[in-house]
LOMIZA-527749 format. One record per residue: residue in three letters; y, z, x of N, C-alpha, C in turn. Coordinates in Angstrom, 1 decimal, m for minus. Atoms other than C-alpha are relative to their C-alpha. Example, Ala and Ser with C-alpha at 12.3 -4.5 7.8 and 13.67 -1.06 7.14 Angstrom:
2
   r   n.yy   n.zz   n.xx  ca.yy  ca.zz  ca.xx   c.yy   c.zz   c.xx
 ALA   m1.2    0.0    0.9   m4.5    7.8   12.3    1.2    0.0    0.9
 SER   m1.1    0.0   m0.9   m1.1    7.1   13.7    1.1    0.8   m0.8
END
This chain:
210
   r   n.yy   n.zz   n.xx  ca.yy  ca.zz  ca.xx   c.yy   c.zz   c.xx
 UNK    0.8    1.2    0.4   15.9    4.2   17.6   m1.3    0.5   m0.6
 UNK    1.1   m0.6    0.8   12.8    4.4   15.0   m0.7   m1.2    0.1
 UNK    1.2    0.4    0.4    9.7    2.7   14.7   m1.3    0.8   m0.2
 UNK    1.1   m0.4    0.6    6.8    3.0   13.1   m0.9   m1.4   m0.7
 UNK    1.0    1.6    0.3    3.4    0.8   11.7    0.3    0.5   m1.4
 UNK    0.0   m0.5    1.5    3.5    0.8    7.6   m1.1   m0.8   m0.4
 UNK    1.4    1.2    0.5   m0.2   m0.2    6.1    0.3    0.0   m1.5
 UNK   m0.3    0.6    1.3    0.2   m1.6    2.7   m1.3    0.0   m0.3
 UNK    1.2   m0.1    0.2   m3.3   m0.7    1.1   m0.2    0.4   m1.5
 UNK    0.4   m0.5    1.3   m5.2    0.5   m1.7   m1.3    0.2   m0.2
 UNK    1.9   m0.2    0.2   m8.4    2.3   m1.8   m0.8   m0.2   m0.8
 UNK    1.0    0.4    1.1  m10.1    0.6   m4.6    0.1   m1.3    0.1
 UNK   m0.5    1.6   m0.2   m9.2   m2.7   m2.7   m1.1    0.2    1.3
 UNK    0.8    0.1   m0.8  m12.4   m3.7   m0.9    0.0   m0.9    1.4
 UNK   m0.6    0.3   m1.5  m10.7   m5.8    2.2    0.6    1.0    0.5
 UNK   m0.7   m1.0   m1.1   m9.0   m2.9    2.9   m1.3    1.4    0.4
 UNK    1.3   m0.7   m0.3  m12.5   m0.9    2.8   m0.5   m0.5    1.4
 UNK    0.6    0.6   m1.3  m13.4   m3.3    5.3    1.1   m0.2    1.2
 UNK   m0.6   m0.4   m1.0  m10.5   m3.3    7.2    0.3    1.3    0.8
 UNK   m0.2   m0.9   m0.3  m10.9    0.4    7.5    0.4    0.4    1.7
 UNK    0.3   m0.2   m1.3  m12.4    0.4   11.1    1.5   m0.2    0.9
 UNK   m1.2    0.6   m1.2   m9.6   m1.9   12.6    1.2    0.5   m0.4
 UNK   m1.3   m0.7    0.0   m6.4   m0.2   11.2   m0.3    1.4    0.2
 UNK    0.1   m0.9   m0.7   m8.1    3.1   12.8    0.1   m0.4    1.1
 UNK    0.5    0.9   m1.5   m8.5    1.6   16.1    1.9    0.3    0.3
 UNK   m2.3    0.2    0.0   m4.2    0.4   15.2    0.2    0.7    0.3
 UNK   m0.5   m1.3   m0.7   m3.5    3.5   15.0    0.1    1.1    0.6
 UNK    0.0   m0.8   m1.2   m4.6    5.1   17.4    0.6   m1.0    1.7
 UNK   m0.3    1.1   m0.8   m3.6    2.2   19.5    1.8    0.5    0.2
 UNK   m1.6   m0.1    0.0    0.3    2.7   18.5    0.1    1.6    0.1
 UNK   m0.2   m1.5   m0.5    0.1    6.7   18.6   m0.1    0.4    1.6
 UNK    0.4    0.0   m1.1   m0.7    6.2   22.2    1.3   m0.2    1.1
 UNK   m1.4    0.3   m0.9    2.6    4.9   22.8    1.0    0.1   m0.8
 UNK   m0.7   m1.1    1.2    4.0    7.3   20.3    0.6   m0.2   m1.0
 UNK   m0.3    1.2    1.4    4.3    4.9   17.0   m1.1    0.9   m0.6
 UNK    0.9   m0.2    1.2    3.0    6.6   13.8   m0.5   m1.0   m0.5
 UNK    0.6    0.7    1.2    1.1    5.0   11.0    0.5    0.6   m1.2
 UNK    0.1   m0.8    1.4    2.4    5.8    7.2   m0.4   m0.9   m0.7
 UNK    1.1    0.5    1.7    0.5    4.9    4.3    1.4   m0.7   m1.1
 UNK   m0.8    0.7    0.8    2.3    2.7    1.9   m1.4    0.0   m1.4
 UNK    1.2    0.8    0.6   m0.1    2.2   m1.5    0.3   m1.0   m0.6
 UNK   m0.2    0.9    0.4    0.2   m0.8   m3.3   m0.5   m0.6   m1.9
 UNK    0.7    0.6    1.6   m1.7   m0.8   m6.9   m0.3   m1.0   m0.5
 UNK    0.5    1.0    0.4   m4.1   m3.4   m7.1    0.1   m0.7   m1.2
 UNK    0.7    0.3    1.4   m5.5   m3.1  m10.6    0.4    1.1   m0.9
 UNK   m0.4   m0.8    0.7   m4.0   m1.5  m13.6   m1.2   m0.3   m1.4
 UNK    1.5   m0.1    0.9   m7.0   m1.9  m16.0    0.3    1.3   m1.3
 UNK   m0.6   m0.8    1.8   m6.7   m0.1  m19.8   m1.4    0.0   m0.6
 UNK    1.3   m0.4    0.7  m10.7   m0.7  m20.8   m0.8   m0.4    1.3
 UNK    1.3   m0.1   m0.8  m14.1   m0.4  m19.3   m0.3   m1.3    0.7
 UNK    0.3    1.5   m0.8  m15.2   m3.5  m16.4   m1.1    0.0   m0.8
 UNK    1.4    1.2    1.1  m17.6   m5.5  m18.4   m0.8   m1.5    1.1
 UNK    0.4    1.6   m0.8  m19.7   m8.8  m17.3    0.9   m0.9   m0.8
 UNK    0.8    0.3   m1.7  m19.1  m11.2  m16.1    1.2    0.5    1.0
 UNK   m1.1   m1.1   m1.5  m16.1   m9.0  m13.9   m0.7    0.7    0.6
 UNK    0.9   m0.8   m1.1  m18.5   m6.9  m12.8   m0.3   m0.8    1.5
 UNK    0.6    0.9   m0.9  m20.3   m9.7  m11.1    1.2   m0.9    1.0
 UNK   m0.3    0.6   m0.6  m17.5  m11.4  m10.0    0.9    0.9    1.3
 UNK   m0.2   m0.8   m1.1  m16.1   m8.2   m8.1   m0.9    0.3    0.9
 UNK    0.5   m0.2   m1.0  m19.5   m7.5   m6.7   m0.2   m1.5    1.0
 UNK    0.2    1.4   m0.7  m19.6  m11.2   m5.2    1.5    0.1    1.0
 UNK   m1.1   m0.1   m1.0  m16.1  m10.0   m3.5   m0.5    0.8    0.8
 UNK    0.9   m1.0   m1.4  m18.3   m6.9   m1.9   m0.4   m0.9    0.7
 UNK    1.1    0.8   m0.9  m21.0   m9.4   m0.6    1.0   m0.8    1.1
 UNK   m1.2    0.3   m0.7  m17.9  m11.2    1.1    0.4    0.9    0.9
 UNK   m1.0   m1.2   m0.7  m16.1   m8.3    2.5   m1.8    0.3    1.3
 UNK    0.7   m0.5   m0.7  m19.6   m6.9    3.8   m0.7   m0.7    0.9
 UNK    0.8    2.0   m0.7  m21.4  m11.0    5.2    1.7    0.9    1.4
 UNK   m0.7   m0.2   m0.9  m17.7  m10.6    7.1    0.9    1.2    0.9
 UNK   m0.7   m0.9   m1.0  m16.7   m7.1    8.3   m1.2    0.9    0.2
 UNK    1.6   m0.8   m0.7  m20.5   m5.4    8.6    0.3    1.4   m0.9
 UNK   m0.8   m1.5    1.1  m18.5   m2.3    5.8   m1.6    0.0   m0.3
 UNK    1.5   m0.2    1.0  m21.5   m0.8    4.0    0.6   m0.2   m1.6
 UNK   m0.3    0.2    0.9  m21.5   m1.4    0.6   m1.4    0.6   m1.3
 UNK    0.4   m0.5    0.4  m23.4    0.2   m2.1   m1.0   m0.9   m1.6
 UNK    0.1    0.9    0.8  m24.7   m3.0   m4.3   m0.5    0.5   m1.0
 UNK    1.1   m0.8    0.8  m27.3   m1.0   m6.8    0.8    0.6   m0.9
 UNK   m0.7   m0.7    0.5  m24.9    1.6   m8.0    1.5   m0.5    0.0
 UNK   m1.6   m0.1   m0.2  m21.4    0.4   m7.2    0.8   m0.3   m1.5
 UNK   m0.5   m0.5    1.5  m18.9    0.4  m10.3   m0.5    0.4   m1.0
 UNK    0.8   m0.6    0.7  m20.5    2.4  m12.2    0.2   m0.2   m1.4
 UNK    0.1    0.2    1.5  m20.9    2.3  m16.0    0.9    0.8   m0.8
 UNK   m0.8   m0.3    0.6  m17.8    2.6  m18.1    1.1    0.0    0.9
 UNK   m1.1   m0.2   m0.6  m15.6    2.5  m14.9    1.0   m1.3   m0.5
 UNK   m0.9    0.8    0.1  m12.1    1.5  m16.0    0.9    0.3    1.4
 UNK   m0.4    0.3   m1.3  m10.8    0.0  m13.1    1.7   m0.1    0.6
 UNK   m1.6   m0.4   m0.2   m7.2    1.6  m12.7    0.0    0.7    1.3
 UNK   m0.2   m0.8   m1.5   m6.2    2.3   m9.3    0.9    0.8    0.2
 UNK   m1.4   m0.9   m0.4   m3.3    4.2   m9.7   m0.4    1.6    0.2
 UNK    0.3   m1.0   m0.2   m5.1    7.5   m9.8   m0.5    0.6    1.7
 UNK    0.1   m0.2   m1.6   m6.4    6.9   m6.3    1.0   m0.4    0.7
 UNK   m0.8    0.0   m0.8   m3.9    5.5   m5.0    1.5    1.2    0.1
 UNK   m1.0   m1.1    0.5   m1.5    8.6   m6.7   m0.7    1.3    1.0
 UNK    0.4   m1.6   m0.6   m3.8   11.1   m4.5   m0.1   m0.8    1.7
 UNK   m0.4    0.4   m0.6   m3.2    9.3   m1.8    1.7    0.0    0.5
 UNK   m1.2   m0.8    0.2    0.6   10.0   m2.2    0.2    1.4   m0.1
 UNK    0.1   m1.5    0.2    0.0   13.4   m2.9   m0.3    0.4    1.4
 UNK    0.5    0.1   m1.4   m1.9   13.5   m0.1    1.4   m0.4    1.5
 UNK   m1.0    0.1   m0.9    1.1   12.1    2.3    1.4    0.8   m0.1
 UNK   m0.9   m0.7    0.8    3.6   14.3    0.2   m0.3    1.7    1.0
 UNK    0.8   m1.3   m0.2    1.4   17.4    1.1   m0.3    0.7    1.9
 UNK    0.6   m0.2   m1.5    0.1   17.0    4.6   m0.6   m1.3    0.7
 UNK    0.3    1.8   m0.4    0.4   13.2    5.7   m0.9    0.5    1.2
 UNK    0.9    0.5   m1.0   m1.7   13.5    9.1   m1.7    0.1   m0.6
 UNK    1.9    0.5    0.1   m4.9   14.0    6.7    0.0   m1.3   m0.9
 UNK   m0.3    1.1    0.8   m3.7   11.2    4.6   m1.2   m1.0    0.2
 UNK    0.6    1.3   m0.4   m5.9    8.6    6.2   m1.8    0.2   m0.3
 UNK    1.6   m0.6    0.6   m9.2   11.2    6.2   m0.2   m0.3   m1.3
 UNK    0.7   m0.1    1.3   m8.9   11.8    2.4   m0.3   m2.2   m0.9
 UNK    0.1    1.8    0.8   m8.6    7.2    2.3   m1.0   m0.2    0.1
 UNK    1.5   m0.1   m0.4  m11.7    7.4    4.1   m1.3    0.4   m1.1
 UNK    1.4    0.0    0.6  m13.3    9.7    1.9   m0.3   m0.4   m1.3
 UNK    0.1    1.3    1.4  m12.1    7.8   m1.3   m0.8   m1.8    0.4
 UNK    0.4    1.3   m0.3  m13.3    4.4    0.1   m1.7    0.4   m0.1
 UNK    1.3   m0.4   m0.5  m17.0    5.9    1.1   m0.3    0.2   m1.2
 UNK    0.5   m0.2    1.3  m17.1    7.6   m2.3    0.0   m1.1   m1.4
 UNK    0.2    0.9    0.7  m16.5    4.3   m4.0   m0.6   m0.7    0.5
 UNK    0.7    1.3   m0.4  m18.0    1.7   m2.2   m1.5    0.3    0.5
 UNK    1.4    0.0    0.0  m21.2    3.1   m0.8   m0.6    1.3   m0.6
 UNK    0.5   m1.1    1.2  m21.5    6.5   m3.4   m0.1   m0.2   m1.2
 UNK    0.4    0.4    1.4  m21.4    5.0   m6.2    1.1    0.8   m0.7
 UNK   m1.4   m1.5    1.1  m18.2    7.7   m7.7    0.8   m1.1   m0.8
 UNK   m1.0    0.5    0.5  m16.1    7.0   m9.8    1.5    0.7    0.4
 UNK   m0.5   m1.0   m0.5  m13.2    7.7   m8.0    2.2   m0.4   m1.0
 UNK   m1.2   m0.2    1.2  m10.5    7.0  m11.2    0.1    1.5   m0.7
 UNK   m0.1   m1.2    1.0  m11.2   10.5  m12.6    0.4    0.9    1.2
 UNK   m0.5   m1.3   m0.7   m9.0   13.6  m11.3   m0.8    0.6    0.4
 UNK    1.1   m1.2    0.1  m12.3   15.8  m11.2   m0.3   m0.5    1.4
 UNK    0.8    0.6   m1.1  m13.8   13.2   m8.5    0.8    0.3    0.9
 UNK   m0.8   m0.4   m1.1  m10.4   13.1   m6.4    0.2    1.3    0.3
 UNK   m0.6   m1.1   m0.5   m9.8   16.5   m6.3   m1.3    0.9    0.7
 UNK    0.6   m0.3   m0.8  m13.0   17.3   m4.8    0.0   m0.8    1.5
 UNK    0.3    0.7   m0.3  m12.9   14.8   m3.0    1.4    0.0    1.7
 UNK   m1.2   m0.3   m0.2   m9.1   15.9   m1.4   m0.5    1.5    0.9
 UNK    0.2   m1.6   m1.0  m10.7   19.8   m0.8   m0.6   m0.5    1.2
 UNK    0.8    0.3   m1.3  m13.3   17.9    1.7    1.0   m0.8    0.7
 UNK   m1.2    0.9   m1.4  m10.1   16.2    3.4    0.3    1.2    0.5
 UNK   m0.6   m1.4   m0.9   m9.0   20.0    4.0    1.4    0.4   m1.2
 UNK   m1.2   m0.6    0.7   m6.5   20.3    0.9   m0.7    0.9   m0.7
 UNK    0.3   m1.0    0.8   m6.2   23.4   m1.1   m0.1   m0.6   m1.7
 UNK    0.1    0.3    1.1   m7.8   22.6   m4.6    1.2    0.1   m0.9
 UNK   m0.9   m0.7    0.9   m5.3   24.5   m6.8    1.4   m1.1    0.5
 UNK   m1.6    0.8   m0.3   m1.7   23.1   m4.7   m0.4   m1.3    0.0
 UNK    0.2    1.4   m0.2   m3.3   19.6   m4.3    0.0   m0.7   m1.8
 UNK   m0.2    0.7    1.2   m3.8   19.2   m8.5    1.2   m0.1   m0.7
 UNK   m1.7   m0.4    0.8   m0.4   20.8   m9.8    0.5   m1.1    0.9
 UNK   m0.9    1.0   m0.7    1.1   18.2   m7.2   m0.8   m1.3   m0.7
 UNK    0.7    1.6    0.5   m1.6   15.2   m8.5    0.6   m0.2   m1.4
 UNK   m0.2    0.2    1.2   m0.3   15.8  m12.0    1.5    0.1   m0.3
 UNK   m1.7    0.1    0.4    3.8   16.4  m11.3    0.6   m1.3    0.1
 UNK   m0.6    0.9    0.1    5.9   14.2  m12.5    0.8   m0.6    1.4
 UNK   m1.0    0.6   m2.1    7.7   13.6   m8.6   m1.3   m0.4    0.3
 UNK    0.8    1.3   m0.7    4.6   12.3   m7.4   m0.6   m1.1   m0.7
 UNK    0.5    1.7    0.2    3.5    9.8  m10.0    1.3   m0.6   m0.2
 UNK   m0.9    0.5    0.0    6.7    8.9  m10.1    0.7   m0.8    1.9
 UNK    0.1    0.2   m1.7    6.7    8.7   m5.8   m1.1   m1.7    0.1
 UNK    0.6    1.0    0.2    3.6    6.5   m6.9    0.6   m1.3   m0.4
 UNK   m0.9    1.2    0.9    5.6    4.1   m9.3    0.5   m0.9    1.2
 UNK   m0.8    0.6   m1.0    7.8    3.9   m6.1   m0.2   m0.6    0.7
 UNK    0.8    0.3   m0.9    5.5    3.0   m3.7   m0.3   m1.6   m0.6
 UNK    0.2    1.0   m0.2    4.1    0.2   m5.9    1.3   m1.0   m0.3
 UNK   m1.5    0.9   m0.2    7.8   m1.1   m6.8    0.8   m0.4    1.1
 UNK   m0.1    0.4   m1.6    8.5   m1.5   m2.8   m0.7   m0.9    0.7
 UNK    1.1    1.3   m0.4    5.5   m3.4   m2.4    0.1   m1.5   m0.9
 UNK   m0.1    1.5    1.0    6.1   m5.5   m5.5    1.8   m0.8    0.5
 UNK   m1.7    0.5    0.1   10.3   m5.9   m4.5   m0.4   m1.1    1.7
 UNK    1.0   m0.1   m0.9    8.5   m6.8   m1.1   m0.4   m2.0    0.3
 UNK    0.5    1.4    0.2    6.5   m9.9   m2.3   m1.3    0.3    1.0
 UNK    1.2   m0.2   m1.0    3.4   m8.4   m0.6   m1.1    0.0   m1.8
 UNK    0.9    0.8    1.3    0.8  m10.2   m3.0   m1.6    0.4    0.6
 UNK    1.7   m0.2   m0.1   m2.7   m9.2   m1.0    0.3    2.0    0.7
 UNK   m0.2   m1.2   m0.7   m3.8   m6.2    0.7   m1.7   m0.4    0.7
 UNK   m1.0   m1.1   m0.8   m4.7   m4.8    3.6    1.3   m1.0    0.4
 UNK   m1.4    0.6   m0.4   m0.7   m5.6    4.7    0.0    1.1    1.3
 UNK   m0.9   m0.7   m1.6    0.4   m4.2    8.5    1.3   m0.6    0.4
 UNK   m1.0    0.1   m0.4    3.6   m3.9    9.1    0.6    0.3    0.9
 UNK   m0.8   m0.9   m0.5    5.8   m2.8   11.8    1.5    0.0    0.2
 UNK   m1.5   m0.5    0.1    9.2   m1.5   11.6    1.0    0.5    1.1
 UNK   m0.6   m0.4   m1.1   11.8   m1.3   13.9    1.7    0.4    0.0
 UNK   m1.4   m0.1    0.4   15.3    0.3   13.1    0.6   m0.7   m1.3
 UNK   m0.6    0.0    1.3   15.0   m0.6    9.4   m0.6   m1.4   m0.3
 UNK    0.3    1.1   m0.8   13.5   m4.3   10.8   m1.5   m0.1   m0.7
 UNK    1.7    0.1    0.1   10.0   m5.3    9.1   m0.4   m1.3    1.1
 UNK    0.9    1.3   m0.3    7.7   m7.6   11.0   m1.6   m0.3   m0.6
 UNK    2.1    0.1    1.0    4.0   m8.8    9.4   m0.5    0.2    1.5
 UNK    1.1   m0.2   m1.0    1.4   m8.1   11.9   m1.4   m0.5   m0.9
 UNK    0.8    0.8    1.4   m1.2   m9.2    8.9    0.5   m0.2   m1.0
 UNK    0.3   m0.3    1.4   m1.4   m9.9    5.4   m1.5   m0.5   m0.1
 UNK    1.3    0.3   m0.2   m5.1   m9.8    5.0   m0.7    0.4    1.2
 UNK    0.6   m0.5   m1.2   m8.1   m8.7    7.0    0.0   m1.0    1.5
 UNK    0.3    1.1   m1.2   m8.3  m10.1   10.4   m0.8    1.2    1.4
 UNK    0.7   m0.9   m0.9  m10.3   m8.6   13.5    1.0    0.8    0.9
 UNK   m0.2   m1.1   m1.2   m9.4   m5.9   16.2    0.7   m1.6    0.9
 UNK   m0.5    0.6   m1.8   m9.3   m8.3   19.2    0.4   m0.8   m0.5
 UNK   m1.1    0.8    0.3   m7.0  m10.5   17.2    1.2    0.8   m0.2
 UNK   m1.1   m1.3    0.4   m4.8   m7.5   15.8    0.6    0.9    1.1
 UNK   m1.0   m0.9   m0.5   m4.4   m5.3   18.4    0.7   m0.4    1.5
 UNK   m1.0    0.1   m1.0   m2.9   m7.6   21.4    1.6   m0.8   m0.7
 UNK   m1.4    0.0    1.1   m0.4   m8.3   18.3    1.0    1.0    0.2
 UNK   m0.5   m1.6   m0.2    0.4   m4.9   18.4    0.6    0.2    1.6
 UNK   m0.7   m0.4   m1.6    0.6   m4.5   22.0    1.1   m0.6    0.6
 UNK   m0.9    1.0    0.0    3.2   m7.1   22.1    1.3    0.9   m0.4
 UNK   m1.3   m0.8    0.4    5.5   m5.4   20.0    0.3    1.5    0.2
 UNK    0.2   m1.0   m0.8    4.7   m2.1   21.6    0.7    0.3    1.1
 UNK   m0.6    0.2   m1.6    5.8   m3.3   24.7    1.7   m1.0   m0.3
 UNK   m1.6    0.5    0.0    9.1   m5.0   23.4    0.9    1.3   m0.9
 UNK   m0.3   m1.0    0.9    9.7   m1.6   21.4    0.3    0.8    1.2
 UNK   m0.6   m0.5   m0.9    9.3    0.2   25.0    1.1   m0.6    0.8
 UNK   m1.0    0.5   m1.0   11.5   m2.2   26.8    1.3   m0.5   m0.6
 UNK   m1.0    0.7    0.6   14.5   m2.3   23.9    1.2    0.9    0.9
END
């Protein structure tokens, strides 16, 4: 018998910024009663020129949102920086690398992609940024970029978001949990801890008693 939780996310996706806290909490919640967490990404935003006004303004008016309702920090002054074209597939592709490589830091280096966009001000589309950004998760520079640039993992990426799009999972954050091949929603969208995790403990407890 297998289960496991699958979060449907995307670090350049600012509900899932703010959902950070509570799908930490999850999973340490379901590892407790020996249920992983694996990262799924999902590729928000495929973007080809520089965010301009008025997009700028109408994504930071999505921060103010996310931050009024989950308390996230957010970085208003600096945040999208100037000339950022807003392709998420490079983050969410080191994030695959990352689970490819050494999934249990997977979640640190989402952390330190989310922090370095939302309240550093990075631009965290350019390789240079992720791959520093990867050594402070604990990966080796050198094996973490020949893997960010091989054809198997952006092609792992492709995969990822063509599972989510075959799927019909239209927002993000998504929680899933899986049970012998079995999906159930547990969200689509942010929702709090002390609504989320006696969800979880539910199916936790019908997972121990199958």
């Amino acid at each position: 018998m297998s289960q496991r939780l699958l979060y449907v996310m995307d670090p350049m996706c600012s509900w899932c910024w703010g959902f950070a806290p509570v799908v930490e909490e999850l999973a340490s919640q379901a590892a407790r009663a020996g249920v992983r967490l694996d990262w799924v990404v999902g590729g928000l935003r495929r973007e080809s020129s520089p965010l301009i006004e008025p997009a700028r303004s109408r994504i930071l008016a999505h921060w103010q949102a996310v931050h009024a309702s989950t308390g996230q920090p957010f970085n208003f002054a600096e945040g999208l920086p100037e000339g950022l074209v807003y392709d998420t597939e490079p983050a969410c592709r080191a994030l695959v690398v990352a689970r490819h490589l050494a999934p249990r830091r997977v979640a640190r280096l989402a952390r330190l992609i989310q922090r370095a966009f939302y309240v550093e001000g990075r631009d965290v589309t350019r390789a240079r940024v992720l791959l520093e950004l990867a050594e402070a998760a604990g990966f080796t520079r050198c094996c973490f970029a020949e893997a960010f640039d091989s054809d198997e993992q952006q092609a792992a990426t492709r995969a990822d978001f063509a599972w989510v799009e075959r799927l019909g999972i239209a927002g993000f954050p998504t929680l899933l949990a899986e049970r012998n091949g079995m999906l159930a929603l547990l969200t689509n969208g942010h929702q709090p801890l002390e609504r989320l995790a006696p969800l979880l403990e539910r199916w936790l407890e019908r997972v121990a008693h199958a």
